[in-house]
C-alpha atoms as a printed R data frame, in Angstrom:
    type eleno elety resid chain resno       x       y       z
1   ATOM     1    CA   UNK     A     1 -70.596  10.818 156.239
2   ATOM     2    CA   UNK     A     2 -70.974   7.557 157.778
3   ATOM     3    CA   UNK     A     3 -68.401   6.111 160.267
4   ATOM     4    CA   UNK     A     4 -67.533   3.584 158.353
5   ATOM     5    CA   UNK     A     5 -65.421   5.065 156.046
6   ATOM     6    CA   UNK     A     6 -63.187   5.427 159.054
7   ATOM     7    CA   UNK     A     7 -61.813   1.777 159.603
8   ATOM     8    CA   UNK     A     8 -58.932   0.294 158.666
9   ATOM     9    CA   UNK     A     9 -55.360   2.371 159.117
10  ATOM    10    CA   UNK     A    10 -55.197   5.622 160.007
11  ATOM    11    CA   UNK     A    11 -51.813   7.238 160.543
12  ATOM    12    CA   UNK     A    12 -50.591   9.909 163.337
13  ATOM    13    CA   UNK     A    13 -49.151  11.885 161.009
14  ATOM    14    CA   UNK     A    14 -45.499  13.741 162.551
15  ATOM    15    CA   UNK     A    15 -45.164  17.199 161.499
16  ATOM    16    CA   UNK     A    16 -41.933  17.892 159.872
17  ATOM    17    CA   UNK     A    17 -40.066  20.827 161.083
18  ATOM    18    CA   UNK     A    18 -36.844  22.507 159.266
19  ATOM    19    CA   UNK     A    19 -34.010  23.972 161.429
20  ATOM    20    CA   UNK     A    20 -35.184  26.682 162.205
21  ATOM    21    CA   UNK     A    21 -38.531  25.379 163.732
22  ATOM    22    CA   UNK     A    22 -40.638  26.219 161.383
23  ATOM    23    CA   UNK     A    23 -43.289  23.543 159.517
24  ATOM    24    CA   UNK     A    24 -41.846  21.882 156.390
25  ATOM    25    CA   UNK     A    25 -44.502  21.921 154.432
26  ATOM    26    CA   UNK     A    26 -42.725  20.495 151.235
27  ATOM    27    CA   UNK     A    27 -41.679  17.931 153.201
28  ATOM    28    CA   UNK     A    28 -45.506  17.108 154.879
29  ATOM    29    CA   UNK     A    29 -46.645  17.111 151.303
30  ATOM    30    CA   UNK     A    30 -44.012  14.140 150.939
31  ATOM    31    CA   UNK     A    31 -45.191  12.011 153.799
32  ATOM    32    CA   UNK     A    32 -48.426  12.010 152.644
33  ATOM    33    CA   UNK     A    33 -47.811  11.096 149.565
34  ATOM    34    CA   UNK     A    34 -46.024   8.249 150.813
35  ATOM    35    CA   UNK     A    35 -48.936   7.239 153.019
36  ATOM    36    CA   UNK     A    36 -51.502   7.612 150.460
37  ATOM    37    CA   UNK     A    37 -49.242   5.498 148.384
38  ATOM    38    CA   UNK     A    38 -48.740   2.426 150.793
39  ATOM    39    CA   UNK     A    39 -52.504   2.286 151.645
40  ATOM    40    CA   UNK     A    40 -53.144   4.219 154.469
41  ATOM    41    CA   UNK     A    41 -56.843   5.180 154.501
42  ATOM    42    CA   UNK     A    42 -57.136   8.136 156.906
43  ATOM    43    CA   UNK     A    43 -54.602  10.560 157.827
44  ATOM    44    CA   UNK     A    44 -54.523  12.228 161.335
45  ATOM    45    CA   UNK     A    45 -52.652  15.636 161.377
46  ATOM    46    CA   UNK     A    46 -51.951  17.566 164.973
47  ATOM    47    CA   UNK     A    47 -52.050  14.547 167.262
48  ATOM    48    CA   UNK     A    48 -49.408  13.882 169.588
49  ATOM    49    CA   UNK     A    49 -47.288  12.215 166.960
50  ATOM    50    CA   UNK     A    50 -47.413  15.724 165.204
51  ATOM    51    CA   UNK     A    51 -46.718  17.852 168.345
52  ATOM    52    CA   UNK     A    52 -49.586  20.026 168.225
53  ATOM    53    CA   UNK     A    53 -49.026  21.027 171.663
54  ATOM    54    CA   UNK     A    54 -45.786  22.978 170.809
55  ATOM    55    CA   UNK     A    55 -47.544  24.293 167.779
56  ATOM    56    CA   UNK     A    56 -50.085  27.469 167.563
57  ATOM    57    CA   UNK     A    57 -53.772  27.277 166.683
58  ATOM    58    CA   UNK     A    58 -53.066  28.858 163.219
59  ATOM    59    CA   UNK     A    59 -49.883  26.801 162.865
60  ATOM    60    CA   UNK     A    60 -52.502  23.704 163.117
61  ATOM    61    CA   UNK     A    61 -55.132  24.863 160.769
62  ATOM    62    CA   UNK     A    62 -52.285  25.232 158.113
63  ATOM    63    CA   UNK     A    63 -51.089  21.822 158.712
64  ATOM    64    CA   UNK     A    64 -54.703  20.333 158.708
65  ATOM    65    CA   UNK     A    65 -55.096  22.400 155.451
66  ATOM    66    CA   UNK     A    66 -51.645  21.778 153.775
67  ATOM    67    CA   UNK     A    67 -52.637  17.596 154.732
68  ATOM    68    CA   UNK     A    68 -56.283  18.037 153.048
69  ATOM    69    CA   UNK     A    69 -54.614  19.694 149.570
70  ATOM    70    CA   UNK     A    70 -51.700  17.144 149.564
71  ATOM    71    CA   UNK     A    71 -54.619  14.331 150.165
72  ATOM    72    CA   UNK     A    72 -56.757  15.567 147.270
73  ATOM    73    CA   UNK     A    73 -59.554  13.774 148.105
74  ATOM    74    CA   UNK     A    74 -57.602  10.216 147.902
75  ATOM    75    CA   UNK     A    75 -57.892   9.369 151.623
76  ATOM    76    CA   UNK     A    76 -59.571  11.332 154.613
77  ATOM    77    CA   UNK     A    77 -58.843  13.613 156.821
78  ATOM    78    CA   UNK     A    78 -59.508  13.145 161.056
79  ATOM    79    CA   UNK     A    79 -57.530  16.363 162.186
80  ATOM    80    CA   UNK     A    80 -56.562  16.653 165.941
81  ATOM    81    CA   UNK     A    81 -58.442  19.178 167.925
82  ATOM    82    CA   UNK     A    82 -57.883  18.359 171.531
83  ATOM    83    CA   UNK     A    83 -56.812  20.601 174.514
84  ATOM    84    CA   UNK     A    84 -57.260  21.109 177.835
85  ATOM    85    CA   UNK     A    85 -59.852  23.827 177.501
86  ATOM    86    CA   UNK     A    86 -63.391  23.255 176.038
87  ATOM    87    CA   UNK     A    87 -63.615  26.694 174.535
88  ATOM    88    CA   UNK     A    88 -60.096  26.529 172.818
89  ATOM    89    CA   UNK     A    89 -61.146  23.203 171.417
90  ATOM    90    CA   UNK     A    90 -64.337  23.998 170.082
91  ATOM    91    CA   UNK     A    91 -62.094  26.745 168.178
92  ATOM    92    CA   UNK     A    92 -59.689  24.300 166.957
93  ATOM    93    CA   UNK     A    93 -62.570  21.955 165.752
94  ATOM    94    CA   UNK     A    94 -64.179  24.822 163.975
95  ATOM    95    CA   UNK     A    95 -60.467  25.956 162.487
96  ATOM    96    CA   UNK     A    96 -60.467  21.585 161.388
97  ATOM    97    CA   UNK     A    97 -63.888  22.207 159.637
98  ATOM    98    CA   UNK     A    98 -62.840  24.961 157.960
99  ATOM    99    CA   UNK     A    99 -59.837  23.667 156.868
100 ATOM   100    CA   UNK     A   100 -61.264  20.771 155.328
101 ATOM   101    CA   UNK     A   101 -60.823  17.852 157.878
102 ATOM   102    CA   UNK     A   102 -63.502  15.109 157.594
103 ATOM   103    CA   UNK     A   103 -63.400  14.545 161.258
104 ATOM   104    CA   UNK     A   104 -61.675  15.475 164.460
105 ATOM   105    CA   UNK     A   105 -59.918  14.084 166.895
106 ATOM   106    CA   UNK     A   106 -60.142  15.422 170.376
107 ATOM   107    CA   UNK     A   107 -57.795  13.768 172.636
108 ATOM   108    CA   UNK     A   108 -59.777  14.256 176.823
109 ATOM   109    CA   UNK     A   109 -58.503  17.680 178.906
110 ATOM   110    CA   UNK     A   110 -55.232  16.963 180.109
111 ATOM   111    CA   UNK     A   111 -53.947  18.395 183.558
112 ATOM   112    CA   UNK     A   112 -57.292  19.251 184.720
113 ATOM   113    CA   UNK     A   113 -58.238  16.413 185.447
114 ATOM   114    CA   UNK     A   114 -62.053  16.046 184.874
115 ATOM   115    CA   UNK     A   115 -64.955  14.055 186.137
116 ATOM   116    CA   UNK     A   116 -66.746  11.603 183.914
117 ATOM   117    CA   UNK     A   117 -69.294  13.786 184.109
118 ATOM   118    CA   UNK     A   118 -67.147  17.068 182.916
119 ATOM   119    CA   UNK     A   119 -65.536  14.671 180.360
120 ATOM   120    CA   UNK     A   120 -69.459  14.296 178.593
121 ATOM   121    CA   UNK     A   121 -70.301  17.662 178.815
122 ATOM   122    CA   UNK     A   122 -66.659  18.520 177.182
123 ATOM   123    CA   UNK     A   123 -67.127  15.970 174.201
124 ATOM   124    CA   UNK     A   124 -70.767  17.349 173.862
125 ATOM   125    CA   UNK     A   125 -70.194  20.705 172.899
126 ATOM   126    CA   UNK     A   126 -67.445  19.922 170.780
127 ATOM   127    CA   UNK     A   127 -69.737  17.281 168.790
128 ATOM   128    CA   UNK     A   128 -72.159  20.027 168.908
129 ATOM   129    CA   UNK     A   129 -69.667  22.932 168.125
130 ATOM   130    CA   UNK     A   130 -67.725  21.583 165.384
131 ATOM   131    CA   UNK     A   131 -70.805  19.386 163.267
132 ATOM   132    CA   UNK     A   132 -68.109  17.257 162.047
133 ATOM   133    CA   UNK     A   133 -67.705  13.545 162.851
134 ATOM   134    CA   UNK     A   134 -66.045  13.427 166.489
135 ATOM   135    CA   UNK     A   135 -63.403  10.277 167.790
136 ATOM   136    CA   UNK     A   136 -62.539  10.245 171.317
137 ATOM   137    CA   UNK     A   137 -58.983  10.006 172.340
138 ATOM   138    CA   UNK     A   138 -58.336   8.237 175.477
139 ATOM   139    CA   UNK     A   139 -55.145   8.503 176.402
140 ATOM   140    CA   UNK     A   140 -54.651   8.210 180.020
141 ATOM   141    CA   UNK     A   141 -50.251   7.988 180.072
142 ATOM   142    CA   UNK     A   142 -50.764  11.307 178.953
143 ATOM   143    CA   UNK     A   143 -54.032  12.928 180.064
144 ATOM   144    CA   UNK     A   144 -53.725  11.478 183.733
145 ATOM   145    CA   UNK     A   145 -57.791  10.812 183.336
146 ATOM   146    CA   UNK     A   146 -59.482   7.735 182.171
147 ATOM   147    CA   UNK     A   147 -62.466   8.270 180.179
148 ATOM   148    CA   UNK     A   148 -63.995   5.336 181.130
149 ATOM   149    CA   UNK     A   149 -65.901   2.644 179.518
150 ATOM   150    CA   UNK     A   150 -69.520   3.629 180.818
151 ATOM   151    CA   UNK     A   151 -68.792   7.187 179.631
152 ATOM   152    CA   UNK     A   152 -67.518   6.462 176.117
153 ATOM   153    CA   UNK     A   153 -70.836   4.116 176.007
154 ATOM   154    CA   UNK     A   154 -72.917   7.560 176.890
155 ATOM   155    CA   UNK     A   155 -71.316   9.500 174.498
156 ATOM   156    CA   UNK     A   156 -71.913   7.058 171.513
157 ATOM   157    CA   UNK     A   157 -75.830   8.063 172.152
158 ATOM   158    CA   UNK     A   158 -74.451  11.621 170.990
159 ATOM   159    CA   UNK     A   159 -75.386  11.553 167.059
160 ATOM   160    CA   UNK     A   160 -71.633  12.969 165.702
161 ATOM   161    CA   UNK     A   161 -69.808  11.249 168.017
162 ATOM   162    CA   UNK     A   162 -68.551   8.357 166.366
163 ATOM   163    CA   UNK     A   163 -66.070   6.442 167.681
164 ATOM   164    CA   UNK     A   164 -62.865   6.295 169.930
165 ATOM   165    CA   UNK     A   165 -59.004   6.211 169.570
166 ATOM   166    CA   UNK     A   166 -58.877   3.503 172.831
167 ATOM   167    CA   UNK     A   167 -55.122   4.150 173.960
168 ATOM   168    CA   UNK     A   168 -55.400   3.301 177.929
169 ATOM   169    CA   UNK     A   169 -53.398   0.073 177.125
170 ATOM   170    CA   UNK     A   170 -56.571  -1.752 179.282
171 ATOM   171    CA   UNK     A   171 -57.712  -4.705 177.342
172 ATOM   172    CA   UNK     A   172 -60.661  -5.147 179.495
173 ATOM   173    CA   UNK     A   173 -62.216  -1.887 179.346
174 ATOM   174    CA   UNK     A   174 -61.595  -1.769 175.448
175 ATOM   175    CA   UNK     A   175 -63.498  -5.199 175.187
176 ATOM   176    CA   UNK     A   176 -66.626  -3.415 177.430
177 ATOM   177    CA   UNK     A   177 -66.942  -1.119 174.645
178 ATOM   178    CA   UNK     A   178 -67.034  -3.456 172.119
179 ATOM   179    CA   UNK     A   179 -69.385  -5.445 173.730
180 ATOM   180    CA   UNK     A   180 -71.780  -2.598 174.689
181 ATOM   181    CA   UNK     A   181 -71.101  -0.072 171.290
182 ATOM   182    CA   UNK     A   182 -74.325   0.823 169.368
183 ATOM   183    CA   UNK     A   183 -74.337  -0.348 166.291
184 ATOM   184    CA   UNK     A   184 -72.026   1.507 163.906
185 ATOM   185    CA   UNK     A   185 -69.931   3.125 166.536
186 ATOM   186    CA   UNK     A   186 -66.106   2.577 165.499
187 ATOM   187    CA   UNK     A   187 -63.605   1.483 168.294
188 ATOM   188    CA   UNK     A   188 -59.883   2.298 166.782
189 ATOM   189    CA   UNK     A   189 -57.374   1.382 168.595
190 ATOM   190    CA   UNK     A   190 -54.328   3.533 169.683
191 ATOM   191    CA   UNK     A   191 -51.313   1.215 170.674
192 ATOM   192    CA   UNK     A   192 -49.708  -0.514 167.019
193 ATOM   193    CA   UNK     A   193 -48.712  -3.635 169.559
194 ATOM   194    CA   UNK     A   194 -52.595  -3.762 170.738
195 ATOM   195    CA   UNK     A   195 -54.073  -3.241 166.999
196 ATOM   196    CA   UNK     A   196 -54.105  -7.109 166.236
197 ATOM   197    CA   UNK     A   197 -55.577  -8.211 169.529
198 ATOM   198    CA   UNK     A   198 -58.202  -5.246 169.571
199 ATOM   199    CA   UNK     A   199 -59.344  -6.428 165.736
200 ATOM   200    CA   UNK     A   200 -59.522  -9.675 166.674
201 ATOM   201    CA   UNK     A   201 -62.082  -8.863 170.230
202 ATOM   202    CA   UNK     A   202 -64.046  -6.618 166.759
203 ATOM   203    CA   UNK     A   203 -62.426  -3.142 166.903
204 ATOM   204    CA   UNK     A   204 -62.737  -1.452 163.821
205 ATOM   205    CA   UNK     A   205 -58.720  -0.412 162.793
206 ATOM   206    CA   UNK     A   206 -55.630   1.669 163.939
207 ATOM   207    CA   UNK     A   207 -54.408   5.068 164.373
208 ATOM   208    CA   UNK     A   208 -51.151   4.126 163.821
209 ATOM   209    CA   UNK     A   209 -47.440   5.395 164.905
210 ATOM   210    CA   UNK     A   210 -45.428   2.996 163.083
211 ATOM   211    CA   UNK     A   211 -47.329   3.627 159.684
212 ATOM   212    CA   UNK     A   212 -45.332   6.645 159.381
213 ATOM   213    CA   UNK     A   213 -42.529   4.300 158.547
214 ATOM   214    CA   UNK     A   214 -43.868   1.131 157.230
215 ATOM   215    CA   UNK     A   215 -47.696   2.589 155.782
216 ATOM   216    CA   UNK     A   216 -48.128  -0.606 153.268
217 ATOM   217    CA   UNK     A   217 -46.824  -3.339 155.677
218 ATOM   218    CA   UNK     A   218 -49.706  -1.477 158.528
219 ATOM   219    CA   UNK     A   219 -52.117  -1.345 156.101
220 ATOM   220    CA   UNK     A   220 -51.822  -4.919 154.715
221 ATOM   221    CA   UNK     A   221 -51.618  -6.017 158.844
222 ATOM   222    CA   UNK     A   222 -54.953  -4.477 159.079
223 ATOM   223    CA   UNK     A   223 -56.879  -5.284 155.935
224 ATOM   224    CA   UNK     A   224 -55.864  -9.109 156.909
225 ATOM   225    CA   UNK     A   225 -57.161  -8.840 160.324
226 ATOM   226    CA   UNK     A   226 -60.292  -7.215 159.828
227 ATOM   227    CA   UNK     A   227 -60.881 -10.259 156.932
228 ATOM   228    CA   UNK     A   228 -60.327 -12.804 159.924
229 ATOM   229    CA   UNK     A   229 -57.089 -13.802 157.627
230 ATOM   230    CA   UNK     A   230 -55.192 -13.469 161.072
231 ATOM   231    CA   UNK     A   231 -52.133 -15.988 159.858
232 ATOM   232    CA   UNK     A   232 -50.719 -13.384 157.462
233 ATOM   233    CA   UNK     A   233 -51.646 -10.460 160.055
234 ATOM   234    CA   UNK     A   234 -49.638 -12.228 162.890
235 ATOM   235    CA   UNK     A   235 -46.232 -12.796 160.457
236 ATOM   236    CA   UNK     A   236 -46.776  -8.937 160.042
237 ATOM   237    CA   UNK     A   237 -47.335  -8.062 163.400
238 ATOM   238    CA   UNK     A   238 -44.334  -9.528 164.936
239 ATOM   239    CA   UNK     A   239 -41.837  -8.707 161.881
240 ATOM   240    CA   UNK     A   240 -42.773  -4.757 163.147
241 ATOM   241    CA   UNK     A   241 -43.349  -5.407 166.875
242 ATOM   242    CA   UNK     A   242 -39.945  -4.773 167.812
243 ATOM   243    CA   UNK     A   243 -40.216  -1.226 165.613
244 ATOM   244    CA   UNK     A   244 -43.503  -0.920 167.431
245 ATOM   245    CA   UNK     A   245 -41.860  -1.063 170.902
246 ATOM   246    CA   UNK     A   246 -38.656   1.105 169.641
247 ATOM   247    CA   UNK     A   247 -40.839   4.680 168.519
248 ATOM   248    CA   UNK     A   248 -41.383   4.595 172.215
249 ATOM   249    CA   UNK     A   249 -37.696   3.953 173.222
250 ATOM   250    CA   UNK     A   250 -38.257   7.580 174.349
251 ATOM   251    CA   UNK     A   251 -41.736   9.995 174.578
252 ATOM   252    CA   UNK     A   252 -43.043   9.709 171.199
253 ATOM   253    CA   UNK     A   253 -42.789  11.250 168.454
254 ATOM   254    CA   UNK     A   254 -38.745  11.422 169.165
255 ATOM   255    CA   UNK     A   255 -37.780   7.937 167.836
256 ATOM   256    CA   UNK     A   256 -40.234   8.005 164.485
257 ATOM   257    CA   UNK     A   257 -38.500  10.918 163.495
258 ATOM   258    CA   UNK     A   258 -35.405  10.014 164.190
259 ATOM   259    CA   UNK     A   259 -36.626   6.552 161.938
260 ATOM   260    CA   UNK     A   260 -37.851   8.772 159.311
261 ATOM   261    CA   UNK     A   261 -34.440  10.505 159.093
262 ATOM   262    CA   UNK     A   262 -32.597   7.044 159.433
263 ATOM   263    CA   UNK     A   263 -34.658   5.868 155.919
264 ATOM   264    CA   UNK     A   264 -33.677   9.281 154.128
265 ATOM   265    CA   UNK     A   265 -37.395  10.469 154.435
266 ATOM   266    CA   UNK     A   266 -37.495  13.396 156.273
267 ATOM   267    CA   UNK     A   267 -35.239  15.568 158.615
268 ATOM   268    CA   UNK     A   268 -35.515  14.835 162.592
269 ATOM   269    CA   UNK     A   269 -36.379  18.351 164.216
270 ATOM   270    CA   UNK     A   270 -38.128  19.203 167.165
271 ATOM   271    CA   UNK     A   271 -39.617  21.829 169.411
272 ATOM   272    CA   UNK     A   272 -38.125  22.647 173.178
273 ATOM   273    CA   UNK     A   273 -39.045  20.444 175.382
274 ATOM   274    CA   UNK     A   274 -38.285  17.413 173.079
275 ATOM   275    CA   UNK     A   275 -34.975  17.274 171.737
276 ATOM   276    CA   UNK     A   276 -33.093  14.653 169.802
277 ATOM   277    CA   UNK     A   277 -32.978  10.776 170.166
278 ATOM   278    CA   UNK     A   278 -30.373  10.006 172.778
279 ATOM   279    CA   UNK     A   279 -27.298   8.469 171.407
280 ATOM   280    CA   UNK     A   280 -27.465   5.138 173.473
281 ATOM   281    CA   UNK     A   281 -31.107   4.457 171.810
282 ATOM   282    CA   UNK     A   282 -30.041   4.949 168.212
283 ATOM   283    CA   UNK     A   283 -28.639   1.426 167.531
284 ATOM   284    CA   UNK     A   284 -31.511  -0.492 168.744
285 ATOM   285    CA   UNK     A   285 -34.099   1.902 166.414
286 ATOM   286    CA   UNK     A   286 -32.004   1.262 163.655
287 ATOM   287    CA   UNK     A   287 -31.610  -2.209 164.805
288 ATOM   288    CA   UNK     A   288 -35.579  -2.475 164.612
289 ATOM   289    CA   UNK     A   289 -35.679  -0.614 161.609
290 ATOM   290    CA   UNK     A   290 -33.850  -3.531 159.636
291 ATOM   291    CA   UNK     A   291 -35.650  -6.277 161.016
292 ATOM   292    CA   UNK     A   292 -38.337  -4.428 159.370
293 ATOM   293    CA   UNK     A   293 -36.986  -4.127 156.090
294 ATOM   294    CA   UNK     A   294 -36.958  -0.439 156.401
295 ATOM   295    CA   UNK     A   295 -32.863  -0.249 155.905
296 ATOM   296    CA   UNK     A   296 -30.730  -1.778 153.846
């Protein structure tokens, strides 16, 4: 499958929850109906939007697999696989595979903190485990490690790993990888507020937060840019910015679920340690959410 069938908008899918704290699947099979509808072209189950890391491995491979079925073969599939434990994730990018994903996406070790060097020989045996098209997730706010630009640039030489998810907010180092990529390697960027600026220095798309409330206005934000039509993707990009900036009012995902509950999509639950969006911060979501034209 070539990389390019990657680009554009892909969302970080949030993983609804009921009450009780179990998955709610109905209501999964709803959001991504409503992505597929407004455009979205890849949809990215078990991130950190979708709190894998409060969810078990075989609580994952059903969401992967309940997000493949609900897809039917109308957009792809880049399913989360990332931990901080090489052998765990080569099981979770298997458990993808097997559950249908198109590719994975394994955000770098967190907590252990490891070399550049121990960063390439993780993202190796993944590529190598899993046989699936591989993104890098570089994350650093939440990792604590950088996975640098001259490491990424190594890794592209690996033939399934194709592409990144550049979150580390640095400008700079996403531009080095631009520069440098080979030729059909995919840089996607992972801030919403960064996506324009990143298309226009040639990154290839978004995995995107805010898509999970407003998948057609993303998508159309996208399309534009990536056709150098960047007057209609800036009146986009700064009639969401100030929803951009509000889903991480608090850790994310806590204010696009409580969004997605404010617009009557889906219930805001969460698993210990997140709880519910503090009181103080829900006037300026909501706030955001009708400058938006998300609420009447």
């Amino acid at each position: 499958m070539t990389a390019q069938r990657f680009r554009g908008v892909g969302v970080a899918l949030v993983t609804p929850f009921t009450e009780s704290g179990g998955i709610d699947f109905d209501a999964l099979r709803r959001h991504v109906e409503c992505q597929v509808d407004g455009g979205v072209q890849v949809l990215v189950p078990c991130g950190t939007t979708g709190e894998s890391v409060t969810m078990t491995a075989s609580e994952q491979a059903q969401v992967i697999e309940a997000t493949v079925r609900a897809a039917a073969g109308r957009t792809l599939v880049m399913a989360g696989a990332g931990t901080n434990n090489t052998a765990d994730g080569i099981n979770l990018a298997k458990a993808a595979r097997d559950a249908g994903a198109d590719a994975i996406l394994s955000v770098s070790p967190c907590y252990n903190k490891p070399s550049q060097a121990g960063l390439i020989r993780h993202y190796q045996a993944l590529a190598e485990a899993s046989g699936l098209p591989t993104f890098i997730y570089n994350v650093p706010g939440r990792t604590s490690s950088n996975v640098e630009a001259s490491t990424v640039l190594e890794l592209a030489k690996v033939d399934n790993i194709v592409g990144v998810k550049e979150a580390s907010g640095n400008l700079e180092q996403a531009m080095v990888i631009l520069r440098d990529r080979p030729e059909g390697f995919l840089v996607l960027s992972g801030d919403d507020s960064l996506a324009l600026p990143l298309i226009a220095a040639g990154a290839d798309g978004v995995i995107s937060v805010v898509a999970n409330e407003a998948p057609a206005q993303m998508a159309k934000l996208v399309e534009a840019a990536l056709a150098g039509d960047f007057a209609t993707a800036r009146d986009i990009h700064y009639r969401l910015l100030p929803l951009m900036q509000a889903n991480f009012i608090e850790t994310n995902p806590v204010p696009v679920k409580a969004a997605l509950e404010m617009m009557g999509k889906s219930k805001a639950h969460y698993r210990l340690p997140l709880v519910p969006l503090g009181e103080q911060n829900r006037a300026p979501l909501e706030q955001a959410l009708r400058g938006a034209g998300l609420l009447e």
